[in-house]
C-alpha positions in Angstrom: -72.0 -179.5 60.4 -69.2 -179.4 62.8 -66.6 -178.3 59.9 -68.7 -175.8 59.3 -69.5 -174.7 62.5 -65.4 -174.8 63.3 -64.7 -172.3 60.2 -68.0 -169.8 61.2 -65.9 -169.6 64.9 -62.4 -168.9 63.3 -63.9 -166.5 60.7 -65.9 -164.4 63.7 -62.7 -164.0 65.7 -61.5 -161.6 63.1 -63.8 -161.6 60.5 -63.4 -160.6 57.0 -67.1 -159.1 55.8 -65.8 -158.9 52.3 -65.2 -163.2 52.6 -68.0 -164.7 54.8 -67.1 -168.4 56.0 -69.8 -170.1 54.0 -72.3 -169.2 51.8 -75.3 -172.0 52.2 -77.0 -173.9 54.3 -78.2 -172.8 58.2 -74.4 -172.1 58.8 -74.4 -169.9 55.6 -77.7 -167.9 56.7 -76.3 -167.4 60.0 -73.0 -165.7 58.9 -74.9 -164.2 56.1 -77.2 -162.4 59.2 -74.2 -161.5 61.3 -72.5 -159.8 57.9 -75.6 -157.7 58.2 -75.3 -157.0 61.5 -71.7 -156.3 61.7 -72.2 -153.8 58.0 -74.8 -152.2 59.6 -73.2 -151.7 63.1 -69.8 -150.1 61.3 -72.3 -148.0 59.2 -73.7 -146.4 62.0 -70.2 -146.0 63.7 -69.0 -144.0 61.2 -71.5 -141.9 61.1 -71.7 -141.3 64.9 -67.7 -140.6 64.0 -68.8 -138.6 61.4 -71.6 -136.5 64.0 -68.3 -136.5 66.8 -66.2 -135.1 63.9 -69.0 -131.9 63.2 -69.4 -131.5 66.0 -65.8 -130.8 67.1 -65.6 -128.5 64.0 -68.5 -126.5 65.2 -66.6 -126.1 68.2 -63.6 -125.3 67.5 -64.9 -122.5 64.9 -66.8 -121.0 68.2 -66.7 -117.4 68.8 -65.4 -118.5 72.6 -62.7 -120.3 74.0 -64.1 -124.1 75.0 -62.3 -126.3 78.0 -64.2 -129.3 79.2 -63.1 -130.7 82.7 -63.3 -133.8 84.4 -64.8 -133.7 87.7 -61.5 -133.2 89.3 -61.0 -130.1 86.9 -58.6 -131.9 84.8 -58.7 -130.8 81.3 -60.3 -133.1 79.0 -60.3 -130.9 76.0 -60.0 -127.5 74.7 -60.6 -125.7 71.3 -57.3 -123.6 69.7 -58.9 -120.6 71.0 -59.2 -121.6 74.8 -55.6 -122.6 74.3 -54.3 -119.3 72.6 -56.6 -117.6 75.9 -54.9 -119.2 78.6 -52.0 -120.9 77.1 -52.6 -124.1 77.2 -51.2 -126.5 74.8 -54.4 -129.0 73.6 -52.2 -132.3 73.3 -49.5 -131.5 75.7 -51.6 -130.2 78.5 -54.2 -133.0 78.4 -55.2 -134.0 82.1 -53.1 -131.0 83.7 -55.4 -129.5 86.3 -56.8 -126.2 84.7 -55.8 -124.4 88.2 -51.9 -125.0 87.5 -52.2 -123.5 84.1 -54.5 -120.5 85.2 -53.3 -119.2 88.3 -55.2 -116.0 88.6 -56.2 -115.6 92.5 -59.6 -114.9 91.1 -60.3 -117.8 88.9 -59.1 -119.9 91.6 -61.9 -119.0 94.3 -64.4 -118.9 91.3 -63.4 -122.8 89.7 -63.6 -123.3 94.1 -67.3 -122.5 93.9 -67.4 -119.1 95.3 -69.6 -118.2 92.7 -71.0 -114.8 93.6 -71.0 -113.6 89.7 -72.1 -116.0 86.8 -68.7 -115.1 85.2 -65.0 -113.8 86.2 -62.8 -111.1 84.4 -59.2 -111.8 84.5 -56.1 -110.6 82.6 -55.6 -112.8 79.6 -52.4 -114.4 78.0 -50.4 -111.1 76.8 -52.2 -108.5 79.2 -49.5 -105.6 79.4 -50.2 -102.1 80.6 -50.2 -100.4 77.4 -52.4 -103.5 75.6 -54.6 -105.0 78.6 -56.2 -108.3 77.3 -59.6 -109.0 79.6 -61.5 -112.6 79.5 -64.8 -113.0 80.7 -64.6 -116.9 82.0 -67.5 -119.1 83.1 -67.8 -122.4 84.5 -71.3 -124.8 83.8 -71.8 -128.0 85.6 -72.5 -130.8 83.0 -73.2 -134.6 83.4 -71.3 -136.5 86.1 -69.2 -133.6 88.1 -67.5 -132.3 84.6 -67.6 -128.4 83.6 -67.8 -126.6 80.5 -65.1 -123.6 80.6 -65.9 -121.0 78.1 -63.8 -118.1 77.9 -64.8 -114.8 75.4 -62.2 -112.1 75.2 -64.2 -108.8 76.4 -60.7 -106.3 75.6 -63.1 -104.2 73.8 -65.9 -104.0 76.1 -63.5 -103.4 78.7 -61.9 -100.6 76.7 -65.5 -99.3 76.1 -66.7 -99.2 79.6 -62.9 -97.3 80.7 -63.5 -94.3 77.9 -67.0 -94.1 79.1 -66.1 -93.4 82.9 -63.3 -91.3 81.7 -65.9 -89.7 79.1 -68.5 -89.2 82.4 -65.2 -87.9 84.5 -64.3 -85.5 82.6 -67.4 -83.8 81.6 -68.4 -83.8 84.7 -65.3 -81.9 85.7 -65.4 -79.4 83.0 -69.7 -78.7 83.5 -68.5 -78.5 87.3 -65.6 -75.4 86.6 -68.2 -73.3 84.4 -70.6 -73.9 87.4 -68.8 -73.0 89.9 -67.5 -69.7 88.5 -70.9 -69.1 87.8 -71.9 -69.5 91.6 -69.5 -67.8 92.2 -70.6 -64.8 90.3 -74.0 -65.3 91.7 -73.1 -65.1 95.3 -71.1 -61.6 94.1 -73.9 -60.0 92.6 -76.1 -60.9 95.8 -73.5 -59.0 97.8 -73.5 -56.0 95.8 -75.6 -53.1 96.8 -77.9 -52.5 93.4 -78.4 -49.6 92.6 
C-alpha cells in the first residue's frame, strides 16, 4: 500500500492522464476517479477558452471601437478598431492610462465624470479641415470600478447635420430676398395714390 500510495503522490504532482499510476486495487480506483476529474475539468476549460475565444471575435468584428478600463482607467483591452480611432496600439499600449493617449479637453472632463451628455464628440485620429473625422465616445460603468469605452465614428452624421443647416441657411436666405422685395413693393403700392 505504501508503494503505491508513494507512486499515486509522484504521479499527481505532474500527472500524465494518458499513463495513470496504477490501474487496480483502491489506489487504482482512486487515480482512475481523479483521471475523470482532471479530463473533465480540462474539457470544460477549453471550452470556456473556446466561449473567451468567440467572444473576443464577436467583438472585435463590432461595428464600434471597444476599450475596457480598469478602475484606474488603465486600458485593459481594446478591439483593432478602437485602436485605429484613437491610436492606440493594443499590445504596446496595454495599461497606459486612456487619458495620455486621448487628450481631447473634452474627453477628459467627460472620463472625470462630468457627464452632462450620455456621449462626447471629438475629432478623431486623422481629423483635418478638409476631411473632419467625428467620434461619438461613451463610457459605462461595469463590475468592480472598470468601464466599457465604445467609440462609433459619426463623420457622416456629422456631415449630414452640417449640409442640413447650411441647406436651412440658405433657403432661408434666398425665401427671405424674394420677400422682402416683395414688401417692399407692397409698402410702394400703399403709398401710391390709386387712381
Amino acid at each position: 500500500g505504501a508503494l503505491q500510495a508513494r507512486r499515486f503522490v509522484r504521479w499527481l504532482r505532474a500527472p500524465d492522464l494518458a499513463q495513470p499510476p496504477l490501474r487496480r486495487g483502491a489506489w487504482g480506483d482512486v487515480a482512475y476517479r481523479v483521471v475523470r476529474l482532471l479530463r473533465g475539468e480540462g474539457e470544460r476549460a477549453r471550452e470556456a477558452a473556446q466561449r473567451l475565444d468567440d467572444f473576443l471575435a464577436a467583438v472585435q468584428a463590432s461595428p464600434n471601437g471597444v476599450v475596457l478600463l480598469d478602475p484606474q482607467g488603465r486600458i485593459e483591452w481594446c478591439n483593432g478598431l478602437a485602436g485605429r480611432h484613437f491610436g492606440i496600439d493594443p499590445q504596446r499600449d496595454l495599461m497606459q492610462h486612456i487619458a495620455n493617449l486621448v487628450r481631447e479637453p473634452a474627453f477628459t472632463a467627460y472620463l472625470a465624470g462630468q457627464r452632462a451628455q450620455p456621449a462626447v464628440v471629438l475629432a478623431g485620429r486623422g481629423d483635418v479641415p478638409g476631411h473632419p473625422v467625428r467620434l461619438s465616445v461613451q463610457l459605462h460603468a461595469y463590475g468592480a470600478g472598470h468601464q466599457l469605452m465604445l467609440s462609433q465614428d459619426v463623420t457622416a452624421l456629422a456631415q449630414a447635420d452640417a449640409m442640413r443647416r447650411d441647406f436651412v441657411a440658405n433657403v432661408s436666405h434666398e425665401l427671405r430676398t424674394p420677400l422682402t422685395v416683395l414688401a417692399g413693393f407692397v409698402e410702394t403700392m400703399q403709398t401710391l395714390p390709386l387712381t
